[in-house]
N, CA, C and O atoms as a Tinker XYZ file with bonds, in Angstrom:
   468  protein
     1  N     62.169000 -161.887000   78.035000    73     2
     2  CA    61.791000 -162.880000   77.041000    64     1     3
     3  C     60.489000 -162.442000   76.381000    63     2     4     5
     4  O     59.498000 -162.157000   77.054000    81     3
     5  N     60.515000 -162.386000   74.821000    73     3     6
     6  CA    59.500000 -162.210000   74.281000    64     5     7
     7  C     58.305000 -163.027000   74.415000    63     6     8     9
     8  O     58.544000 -163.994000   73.691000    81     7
     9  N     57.099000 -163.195000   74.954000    73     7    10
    10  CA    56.412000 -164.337000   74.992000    64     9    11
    11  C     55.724000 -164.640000   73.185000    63    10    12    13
    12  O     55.412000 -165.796000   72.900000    81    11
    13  N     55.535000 -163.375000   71.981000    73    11    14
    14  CA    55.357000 -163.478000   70.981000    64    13    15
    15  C     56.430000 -165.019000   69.752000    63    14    16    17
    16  O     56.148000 -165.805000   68.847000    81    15
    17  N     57.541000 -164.654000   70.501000    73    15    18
    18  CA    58.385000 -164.956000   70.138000    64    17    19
    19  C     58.274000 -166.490000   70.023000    63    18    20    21
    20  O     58.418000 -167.081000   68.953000    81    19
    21  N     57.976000 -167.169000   71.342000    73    19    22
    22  CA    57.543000 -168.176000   71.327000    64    21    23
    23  C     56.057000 -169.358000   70.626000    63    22    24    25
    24  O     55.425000 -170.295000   71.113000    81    23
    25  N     56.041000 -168.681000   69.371000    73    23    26
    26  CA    54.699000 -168.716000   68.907000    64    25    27
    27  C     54.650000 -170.362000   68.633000    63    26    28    29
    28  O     53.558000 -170.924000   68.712000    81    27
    29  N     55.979000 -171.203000   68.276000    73    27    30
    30  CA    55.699000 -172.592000   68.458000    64    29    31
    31  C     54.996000 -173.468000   69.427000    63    30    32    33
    32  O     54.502000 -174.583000   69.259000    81    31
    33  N     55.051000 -172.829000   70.316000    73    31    34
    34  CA    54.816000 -173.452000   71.797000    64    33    35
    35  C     52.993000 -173.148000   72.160000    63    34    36    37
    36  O     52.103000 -173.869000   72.612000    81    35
    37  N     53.062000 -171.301000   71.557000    73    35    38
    38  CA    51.475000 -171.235000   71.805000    64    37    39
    39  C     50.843000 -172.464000   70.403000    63    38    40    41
    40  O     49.830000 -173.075000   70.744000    81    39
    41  N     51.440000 -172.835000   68.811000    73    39    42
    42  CA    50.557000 -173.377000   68.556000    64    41    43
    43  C     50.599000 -174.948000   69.201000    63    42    44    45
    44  O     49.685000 -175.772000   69.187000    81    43
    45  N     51.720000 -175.064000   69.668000    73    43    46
    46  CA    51.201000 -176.261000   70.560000    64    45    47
    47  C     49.919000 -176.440000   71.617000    63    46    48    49
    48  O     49.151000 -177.403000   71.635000    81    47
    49  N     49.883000 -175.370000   72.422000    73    47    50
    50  CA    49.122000 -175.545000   73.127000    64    49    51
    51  C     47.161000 -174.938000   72.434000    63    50    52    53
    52  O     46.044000 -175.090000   72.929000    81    51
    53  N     47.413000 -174.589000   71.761000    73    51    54
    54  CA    46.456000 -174.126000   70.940000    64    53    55
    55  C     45.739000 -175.501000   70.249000    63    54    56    57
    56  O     44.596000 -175.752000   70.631000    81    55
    57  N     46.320000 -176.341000   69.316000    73    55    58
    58  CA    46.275000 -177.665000   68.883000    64    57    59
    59  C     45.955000 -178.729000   69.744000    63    58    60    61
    60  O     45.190000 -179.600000   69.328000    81    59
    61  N     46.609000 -178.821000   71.338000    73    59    62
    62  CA    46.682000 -179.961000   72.614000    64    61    63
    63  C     44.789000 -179.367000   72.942000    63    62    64    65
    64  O     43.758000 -180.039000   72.986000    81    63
    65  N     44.946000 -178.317000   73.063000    73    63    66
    66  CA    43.572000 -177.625000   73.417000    64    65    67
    67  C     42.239000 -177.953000   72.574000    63    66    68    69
    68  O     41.113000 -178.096000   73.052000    81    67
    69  N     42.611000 -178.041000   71.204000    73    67    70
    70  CA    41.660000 -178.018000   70.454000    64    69    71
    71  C     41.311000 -180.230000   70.425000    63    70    72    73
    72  O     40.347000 -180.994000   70.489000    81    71
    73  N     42.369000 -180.288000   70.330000    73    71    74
    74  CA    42.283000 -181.985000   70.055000    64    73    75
    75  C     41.784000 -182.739000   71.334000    63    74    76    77
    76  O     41.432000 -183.906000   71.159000    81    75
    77  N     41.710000 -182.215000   72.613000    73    75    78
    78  CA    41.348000 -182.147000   73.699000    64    77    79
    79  C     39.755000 -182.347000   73.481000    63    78    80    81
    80  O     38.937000 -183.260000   73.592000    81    79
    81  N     39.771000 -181.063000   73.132000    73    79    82
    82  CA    38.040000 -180.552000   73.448000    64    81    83
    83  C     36.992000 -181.213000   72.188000    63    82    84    85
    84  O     35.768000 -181.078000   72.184000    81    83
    85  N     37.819000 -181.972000   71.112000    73    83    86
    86  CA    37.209000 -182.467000   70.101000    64    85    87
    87  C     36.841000 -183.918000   70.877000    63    86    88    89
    88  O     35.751000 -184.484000   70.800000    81    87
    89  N     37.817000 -184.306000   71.517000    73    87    90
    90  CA    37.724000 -186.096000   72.388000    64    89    91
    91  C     36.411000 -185.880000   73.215000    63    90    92    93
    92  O     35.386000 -186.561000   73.251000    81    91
    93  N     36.750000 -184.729000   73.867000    73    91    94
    94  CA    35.670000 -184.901000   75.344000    64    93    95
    95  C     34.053000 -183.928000   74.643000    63    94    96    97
    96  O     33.055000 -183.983000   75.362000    81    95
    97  N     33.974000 -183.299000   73.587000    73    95    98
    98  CA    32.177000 -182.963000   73.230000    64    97    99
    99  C     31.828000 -183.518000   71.931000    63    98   100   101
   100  O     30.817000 -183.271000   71.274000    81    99
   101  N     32.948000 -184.429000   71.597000    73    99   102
   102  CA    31.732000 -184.950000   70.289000    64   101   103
   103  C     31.530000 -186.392000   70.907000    63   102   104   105
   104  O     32.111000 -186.884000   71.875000    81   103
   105  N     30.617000 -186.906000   70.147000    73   103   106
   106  CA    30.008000 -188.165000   70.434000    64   105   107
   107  C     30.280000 -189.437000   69.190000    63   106   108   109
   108  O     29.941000 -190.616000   69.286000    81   107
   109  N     30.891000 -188.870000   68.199000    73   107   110
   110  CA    31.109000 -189.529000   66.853000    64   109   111
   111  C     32.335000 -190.150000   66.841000    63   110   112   113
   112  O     33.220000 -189.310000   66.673000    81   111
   113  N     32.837000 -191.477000   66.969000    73   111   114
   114  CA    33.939000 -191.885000   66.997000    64   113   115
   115  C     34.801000 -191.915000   66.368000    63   114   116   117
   116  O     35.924000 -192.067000   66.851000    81   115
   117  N     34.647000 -191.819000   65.425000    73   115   118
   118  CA    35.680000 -190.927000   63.882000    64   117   119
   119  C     36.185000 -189.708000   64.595000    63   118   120   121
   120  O     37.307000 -189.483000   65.051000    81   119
   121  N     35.116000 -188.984000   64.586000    73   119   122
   122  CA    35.266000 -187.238000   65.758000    64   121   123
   123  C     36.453000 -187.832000   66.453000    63   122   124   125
   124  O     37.555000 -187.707000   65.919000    81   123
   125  N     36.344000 -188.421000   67.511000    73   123   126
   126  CA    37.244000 -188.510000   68.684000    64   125   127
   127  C     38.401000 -189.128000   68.556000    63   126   128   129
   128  O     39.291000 -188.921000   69.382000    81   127
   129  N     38.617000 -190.175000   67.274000    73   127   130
   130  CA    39.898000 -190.085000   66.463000    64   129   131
   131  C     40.850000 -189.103000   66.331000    63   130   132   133
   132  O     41.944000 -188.944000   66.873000    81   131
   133  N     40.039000 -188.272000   65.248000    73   131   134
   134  CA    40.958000 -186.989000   64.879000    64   133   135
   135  C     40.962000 -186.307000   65.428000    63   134   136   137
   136  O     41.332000 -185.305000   64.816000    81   135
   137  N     40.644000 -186.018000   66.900000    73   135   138
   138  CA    40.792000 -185.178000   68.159000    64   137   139
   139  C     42.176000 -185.913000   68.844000    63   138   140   141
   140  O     43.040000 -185.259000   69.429000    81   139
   141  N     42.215000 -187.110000   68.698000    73   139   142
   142  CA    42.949000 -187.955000   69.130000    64   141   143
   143  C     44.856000 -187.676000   68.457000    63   142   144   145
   144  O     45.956000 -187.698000   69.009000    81   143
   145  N     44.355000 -187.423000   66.962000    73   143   146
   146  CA    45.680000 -187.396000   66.108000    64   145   147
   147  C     45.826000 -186.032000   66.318000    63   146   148   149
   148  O     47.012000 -185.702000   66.357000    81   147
   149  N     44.763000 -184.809000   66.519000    73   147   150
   150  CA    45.455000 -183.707000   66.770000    64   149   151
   151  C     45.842000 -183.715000   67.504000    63   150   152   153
   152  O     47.055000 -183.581000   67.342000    81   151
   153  N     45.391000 -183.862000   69.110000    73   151   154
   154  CA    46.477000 -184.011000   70.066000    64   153   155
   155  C     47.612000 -184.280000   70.240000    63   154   156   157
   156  O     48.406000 -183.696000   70.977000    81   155
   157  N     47.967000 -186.098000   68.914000    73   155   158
   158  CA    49.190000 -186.343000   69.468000    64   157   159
   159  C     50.149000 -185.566000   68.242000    63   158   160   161
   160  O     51.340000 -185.838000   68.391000    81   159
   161  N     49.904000 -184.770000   67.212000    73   159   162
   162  CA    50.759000 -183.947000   66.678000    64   161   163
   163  C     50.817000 -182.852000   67.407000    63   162   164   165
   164  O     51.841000 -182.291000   67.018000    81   163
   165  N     50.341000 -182.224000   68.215000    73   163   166
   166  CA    50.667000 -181.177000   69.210000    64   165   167
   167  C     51.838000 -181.674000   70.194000    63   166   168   169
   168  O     52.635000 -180.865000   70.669000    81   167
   169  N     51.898000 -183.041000   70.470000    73   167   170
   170  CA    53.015000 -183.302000   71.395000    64   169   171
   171  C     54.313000 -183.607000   71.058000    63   170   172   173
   172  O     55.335000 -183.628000   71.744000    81   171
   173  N     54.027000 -183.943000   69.378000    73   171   174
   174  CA    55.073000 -184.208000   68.354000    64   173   175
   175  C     55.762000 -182.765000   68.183000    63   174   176   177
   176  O     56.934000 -182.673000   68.548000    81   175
   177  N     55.241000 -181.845000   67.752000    73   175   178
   178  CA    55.699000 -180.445000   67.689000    64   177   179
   179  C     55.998000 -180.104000   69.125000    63   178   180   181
   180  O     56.781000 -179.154000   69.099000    81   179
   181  N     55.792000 -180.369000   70.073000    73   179   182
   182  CA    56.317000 -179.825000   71.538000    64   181   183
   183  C     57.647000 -180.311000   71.837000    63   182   184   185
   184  O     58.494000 -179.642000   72.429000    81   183
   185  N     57.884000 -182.042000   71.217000    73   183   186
   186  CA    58.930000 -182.495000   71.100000    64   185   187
   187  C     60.215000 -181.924000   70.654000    63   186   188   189
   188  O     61.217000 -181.585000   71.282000    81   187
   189  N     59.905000 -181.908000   69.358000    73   187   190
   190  CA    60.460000 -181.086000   68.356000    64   189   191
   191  C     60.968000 -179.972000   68.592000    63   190   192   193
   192  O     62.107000 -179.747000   68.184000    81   191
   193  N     60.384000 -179.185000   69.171000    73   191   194
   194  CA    60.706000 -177.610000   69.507000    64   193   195
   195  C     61.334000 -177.596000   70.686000    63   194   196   197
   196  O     62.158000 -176.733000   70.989000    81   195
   197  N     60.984000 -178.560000   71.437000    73   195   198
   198  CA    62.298000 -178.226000   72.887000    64   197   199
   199  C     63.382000 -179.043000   72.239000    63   198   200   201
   200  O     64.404000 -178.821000   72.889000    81   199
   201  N     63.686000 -180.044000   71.078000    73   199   202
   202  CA    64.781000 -180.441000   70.614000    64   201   203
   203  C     66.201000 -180.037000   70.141000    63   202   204   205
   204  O     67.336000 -180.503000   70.239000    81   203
   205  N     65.435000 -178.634000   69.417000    73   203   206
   206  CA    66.310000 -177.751000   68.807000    64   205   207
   207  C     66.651000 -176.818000   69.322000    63   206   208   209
   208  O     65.987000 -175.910000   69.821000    81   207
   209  N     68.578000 -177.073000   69.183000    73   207   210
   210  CA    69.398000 -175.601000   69.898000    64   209   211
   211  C     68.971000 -174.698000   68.937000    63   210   212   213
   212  O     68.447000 -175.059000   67.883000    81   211
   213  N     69.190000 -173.411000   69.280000    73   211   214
   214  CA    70.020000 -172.247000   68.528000    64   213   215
   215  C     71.007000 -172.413000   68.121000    63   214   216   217
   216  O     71.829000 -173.090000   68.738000    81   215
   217  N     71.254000 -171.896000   67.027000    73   215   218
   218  CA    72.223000 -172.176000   66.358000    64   217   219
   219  C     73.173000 -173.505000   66.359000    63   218   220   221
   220  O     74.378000 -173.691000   66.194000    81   219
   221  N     72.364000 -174.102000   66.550000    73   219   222
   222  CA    72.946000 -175.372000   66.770000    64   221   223
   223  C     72.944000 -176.319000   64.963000    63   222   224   225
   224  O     72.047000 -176.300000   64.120000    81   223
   225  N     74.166000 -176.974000   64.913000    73   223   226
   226  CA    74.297000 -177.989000   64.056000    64   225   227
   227  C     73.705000 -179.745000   63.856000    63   226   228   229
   228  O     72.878000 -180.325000   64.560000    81   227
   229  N     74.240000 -180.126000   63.002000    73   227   230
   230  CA    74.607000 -181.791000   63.008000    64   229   231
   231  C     75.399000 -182.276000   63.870000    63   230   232   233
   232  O     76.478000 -181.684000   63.835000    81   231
   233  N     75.351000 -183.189000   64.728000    73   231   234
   234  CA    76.133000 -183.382000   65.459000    64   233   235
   235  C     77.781000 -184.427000   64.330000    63   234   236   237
   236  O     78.221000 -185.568000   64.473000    81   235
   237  N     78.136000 -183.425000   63.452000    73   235   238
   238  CA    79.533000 -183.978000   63.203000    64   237   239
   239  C     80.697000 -183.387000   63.360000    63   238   240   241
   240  O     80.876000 -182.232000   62.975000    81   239
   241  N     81.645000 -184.113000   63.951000    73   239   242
   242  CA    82.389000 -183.526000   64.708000    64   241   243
   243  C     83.383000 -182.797000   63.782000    63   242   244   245
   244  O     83.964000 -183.469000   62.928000    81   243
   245  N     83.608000 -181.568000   63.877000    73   243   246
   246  CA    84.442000 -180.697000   62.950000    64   245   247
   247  C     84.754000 -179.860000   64.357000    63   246   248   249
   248  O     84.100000 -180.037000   65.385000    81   247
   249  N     86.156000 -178.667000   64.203000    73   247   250
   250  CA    87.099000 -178.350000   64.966000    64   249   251
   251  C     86.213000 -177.143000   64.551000    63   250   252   253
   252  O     86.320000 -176.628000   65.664000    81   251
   253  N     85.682000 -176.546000   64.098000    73   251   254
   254  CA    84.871000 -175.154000   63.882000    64   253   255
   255  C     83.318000 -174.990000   64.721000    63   254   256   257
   256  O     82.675000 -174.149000   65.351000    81   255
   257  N     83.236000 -176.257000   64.298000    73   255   258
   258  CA    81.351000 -176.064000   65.283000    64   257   259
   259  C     81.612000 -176.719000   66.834000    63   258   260   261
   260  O     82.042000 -177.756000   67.339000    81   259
   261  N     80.977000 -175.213000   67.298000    73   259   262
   262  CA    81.022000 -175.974000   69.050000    64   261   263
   263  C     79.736000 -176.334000   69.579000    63   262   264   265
   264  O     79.711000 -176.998000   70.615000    81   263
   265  N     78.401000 -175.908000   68.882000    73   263   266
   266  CA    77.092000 -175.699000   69.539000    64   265   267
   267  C     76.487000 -177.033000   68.396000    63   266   268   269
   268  O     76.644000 -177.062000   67.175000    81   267
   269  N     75.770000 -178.060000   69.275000    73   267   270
   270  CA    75.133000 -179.205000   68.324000    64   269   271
   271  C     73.664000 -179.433000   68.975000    63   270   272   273
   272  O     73.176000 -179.476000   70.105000    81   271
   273  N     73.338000 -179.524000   67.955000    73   271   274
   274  CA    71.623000 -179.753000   68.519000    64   273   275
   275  C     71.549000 -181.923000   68.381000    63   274   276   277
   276  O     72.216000 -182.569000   67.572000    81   275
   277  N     70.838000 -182.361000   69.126000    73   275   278
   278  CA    70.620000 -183.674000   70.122000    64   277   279
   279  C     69.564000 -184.162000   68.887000    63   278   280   281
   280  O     68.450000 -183.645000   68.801000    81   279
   281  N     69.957000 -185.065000   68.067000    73   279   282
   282  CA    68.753000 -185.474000   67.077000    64   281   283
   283  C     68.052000 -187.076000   67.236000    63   282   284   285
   284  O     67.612000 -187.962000   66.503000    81   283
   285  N     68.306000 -186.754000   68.978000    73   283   286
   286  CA    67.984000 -188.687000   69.572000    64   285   287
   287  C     66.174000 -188.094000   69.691000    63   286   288   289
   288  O     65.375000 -188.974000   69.372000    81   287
   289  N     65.535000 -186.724000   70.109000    73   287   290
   290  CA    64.256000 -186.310000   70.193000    64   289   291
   291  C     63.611000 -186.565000   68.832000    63   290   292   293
   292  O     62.590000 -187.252000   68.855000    81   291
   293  N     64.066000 -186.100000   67.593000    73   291   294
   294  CA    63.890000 -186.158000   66.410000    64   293   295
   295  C     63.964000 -187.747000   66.030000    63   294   296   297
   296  O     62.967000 -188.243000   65.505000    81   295
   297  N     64.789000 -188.332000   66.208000    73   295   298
   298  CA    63.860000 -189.676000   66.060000    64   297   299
   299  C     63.304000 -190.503000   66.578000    63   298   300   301
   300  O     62.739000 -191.408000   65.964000    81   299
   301  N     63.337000 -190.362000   68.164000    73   299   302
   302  CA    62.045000 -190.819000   68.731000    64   301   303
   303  C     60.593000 -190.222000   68.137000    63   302   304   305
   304  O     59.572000 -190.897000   68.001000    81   303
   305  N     60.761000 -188.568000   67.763000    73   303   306
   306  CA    59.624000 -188.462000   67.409000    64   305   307
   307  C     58.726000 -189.265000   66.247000    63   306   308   309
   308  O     57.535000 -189.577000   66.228000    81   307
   309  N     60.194000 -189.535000   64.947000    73   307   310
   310  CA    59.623000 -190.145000   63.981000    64   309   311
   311  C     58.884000 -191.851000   64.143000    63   310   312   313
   312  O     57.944000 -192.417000   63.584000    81   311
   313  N     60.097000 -192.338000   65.444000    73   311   314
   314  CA    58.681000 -193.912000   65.906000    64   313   315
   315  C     57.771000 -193.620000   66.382000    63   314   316   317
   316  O     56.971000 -194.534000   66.583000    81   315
   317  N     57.436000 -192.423000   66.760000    73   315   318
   318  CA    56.388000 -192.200000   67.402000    64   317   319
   319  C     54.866000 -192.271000   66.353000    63   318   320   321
   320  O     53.802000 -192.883000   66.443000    81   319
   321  N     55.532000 -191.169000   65.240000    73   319   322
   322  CA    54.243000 -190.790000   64.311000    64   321   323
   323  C     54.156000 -191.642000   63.422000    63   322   324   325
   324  O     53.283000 -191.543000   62.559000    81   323
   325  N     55.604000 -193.310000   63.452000    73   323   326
   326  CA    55.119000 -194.773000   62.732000    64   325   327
   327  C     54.086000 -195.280000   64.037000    63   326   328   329
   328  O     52.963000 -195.439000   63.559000    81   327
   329  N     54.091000 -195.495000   65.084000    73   327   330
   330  CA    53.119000 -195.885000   66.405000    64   329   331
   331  C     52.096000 -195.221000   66.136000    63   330   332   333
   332  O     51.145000 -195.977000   65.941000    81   331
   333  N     51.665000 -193.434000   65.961000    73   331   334
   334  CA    50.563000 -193.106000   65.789000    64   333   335
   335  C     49.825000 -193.067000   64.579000    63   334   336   337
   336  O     48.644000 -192.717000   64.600000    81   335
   337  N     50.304000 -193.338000   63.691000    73   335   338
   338  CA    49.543000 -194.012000   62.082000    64   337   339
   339  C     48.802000 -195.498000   62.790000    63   338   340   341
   340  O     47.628000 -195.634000   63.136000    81   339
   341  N     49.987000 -196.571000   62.866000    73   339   342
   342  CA    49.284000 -197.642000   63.196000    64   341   343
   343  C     48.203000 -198.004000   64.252000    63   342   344   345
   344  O     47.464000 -198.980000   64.379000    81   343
   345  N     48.415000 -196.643000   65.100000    73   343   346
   346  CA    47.055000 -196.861000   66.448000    64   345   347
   347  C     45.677000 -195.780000   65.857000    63   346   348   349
   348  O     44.612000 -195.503000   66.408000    81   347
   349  N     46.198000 -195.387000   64.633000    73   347   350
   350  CA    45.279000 -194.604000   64.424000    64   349   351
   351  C     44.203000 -195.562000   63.024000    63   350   352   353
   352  O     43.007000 -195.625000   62.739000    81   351
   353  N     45.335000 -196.083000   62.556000    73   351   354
   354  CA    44.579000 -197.292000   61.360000    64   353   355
   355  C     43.388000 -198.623000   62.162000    63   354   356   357
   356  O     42.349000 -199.150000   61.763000    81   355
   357  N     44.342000 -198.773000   63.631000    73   355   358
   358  CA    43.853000 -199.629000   64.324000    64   357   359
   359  C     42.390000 -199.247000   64.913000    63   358   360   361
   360  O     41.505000 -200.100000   64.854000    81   359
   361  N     42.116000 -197.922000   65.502000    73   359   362
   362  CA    41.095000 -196.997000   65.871000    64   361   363
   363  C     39.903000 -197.521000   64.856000    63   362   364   365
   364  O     39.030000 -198.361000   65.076000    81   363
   365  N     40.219000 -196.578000   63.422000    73   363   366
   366  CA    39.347000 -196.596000   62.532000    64   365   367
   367  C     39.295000 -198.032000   62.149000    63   366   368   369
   368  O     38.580000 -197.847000   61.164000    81   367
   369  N     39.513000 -199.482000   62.151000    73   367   370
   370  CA    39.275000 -200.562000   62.072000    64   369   371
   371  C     38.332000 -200.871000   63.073000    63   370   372   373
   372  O     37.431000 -201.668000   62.812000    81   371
   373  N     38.397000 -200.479000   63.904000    73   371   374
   374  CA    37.854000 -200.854000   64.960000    64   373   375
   375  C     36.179000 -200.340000   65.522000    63   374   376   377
   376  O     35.389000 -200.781000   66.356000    81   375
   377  N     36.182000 -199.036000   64.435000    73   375   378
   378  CA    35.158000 -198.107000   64.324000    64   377   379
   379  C     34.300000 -198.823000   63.468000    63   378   380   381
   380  O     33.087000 -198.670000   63.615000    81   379
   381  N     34.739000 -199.596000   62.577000    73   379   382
   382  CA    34.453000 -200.004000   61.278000    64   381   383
   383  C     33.674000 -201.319000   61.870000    63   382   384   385
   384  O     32.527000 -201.579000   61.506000    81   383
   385  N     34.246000 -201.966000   62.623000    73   383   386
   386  CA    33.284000 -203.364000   63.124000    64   385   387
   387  C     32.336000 -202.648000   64.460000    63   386   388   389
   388  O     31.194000 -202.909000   64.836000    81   387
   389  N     32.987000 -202.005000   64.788000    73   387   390
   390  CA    31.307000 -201.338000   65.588000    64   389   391
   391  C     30.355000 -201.226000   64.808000    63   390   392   393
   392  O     29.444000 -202.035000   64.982000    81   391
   393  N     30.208000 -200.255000   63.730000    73   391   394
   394  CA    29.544000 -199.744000   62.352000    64   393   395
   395  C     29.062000 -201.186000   62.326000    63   394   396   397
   396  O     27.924000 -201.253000   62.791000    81   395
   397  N     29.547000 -202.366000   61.936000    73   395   398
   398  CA    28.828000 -203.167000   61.322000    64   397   399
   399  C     27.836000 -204.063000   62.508000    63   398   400   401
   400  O     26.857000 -204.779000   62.299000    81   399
   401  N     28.570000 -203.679000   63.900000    73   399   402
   402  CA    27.786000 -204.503000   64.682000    64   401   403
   403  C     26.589000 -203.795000   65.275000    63   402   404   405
   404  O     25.744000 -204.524000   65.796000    81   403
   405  N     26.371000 -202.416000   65.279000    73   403   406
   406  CA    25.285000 -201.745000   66.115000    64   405   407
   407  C     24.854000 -201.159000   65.286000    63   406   408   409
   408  O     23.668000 -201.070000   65.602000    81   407
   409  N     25.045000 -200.427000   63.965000    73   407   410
   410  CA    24.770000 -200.211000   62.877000    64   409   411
   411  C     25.096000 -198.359000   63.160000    63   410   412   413
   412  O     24.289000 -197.750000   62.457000    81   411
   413  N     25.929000 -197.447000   63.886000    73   411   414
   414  CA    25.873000 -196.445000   64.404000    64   413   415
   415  C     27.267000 -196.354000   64.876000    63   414   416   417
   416  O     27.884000 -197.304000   65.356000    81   415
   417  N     27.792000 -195.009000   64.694000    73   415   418
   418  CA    29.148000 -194.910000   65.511000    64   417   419
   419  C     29.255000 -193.067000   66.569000    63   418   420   421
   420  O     30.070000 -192.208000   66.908000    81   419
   421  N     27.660000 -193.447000   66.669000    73   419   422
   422  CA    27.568000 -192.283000   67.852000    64   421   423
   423  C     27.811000 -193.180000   68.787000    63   422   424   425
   424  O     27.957000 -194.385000   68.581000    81   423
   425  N     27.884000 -192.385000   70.300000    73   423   426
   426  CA    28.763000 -193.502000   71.353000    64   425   427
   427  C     27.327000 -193.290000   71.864000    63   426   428   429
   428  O     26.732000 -194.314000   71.527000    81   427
   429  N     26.449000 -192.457000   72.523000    73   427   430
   430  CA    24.761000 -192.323000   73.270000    64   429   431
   431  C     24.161000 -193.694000   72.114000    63   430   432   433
   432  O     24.179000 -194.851000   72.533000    81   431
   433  N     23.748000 -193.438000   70.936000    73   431   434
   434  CA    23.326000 -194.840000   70.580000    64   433   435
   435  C     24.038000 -196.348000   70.872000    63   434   436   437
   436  O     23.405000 -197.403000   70.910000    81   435
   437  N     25.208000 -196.237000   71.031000    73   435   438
   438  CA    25.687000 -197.683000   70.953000    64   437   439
   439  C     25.593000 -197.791000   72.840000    63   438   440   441
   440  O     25.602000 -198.945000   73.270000    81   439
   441  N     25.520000 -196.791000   73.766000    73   439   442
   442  CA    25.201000 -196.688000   74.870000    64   441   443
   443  C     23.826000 -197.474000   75.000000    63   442   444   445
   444  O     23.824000 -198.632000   75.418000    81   443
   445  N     23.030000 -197.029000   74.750000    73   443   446
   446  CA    21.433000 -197.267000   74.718000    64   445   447
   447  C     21.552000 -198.827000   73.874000    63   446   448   449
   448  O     20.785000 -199.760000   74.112000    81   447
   449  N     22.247000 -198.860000   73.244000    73   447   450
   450  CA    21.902000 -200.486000   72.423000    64   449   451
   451  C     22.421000 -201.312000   73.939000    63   450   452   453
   452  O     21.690000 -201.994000   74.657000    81   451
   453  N     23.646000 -201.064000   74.118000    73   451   454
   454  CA    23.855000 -201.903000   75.637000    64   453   455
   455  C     23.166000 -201.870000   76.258000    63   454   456   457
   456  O     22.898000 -203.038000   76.539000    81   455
   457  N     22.422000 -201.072000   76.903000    73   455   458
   458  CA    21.432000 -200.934000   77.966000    64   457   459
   459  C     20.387000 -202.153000   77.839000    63   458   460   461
   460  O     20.123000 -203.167000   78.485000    81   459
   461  N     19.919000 -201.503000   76.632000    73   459   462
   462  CA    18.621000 -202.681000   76.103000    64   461   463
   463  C     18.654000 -204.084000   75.840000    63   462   464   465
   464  O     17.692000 -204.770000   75.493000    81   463
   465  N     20.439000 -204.659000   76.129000    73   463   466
   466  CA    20.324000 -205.685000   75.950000    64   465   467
   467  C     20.346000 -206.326000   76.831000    63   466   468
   468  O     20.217000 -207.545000   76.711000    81   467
């Protein structure tokens, strides 16, 4: 097996990696959002890619095609990325009344505002 070959899979894990490491060293909650959405499009594409046969079709039934690729992954994926819009609109709403309540959307300042109170 070529491991080149598999280059979907390295940018998956390349993307899971990067959206990872954006959550856990920034401090900016916007930051840790879009660390958040890269991640979960890395798992969307992981989906995706173990979904699809080779040479595989539509699953309609004709007397010529024997090999069908499973398109129940493919649309779970698509409720998924309607779920991750709306948790991601919900996030940045939510960023937005922090902003107005501590006046800051570093997480060490809004840390230290708790402390002091």
């Amino acid at each position: 097996m070529n491991v080149l070959g598999l280059y979907n899979y390295w940018v998956v894990m390349v993307l899971m990696m990067l959206g990872f490491y954006i959550v856990i060293s920034q401090g900016n909650l916007i930051k840790k959002i879009i660390g958040l959405s890269i991640f979960q499009a890395s798992v969307f594409i992981l989906y995706i890619s173990m979904a699809k046969v080779a040479g595989g079709t539509a699953p309609i039934l004709d007397e010529s095609i024997s090999t069908y690729s499973n398109p129940l992954p493919h649309v779970l994926i698509l409720t998924a990325i309607v779920v991750g819009v709306a948790t991601t609109a919900l996030g940045l709403a939510l960023v937005v009344r922090i902003r107005e309540s501590y006046g800051t959307i570093e997480e060490d300042e809004i840390q230290a505002q708790d402390e002091e109170a």
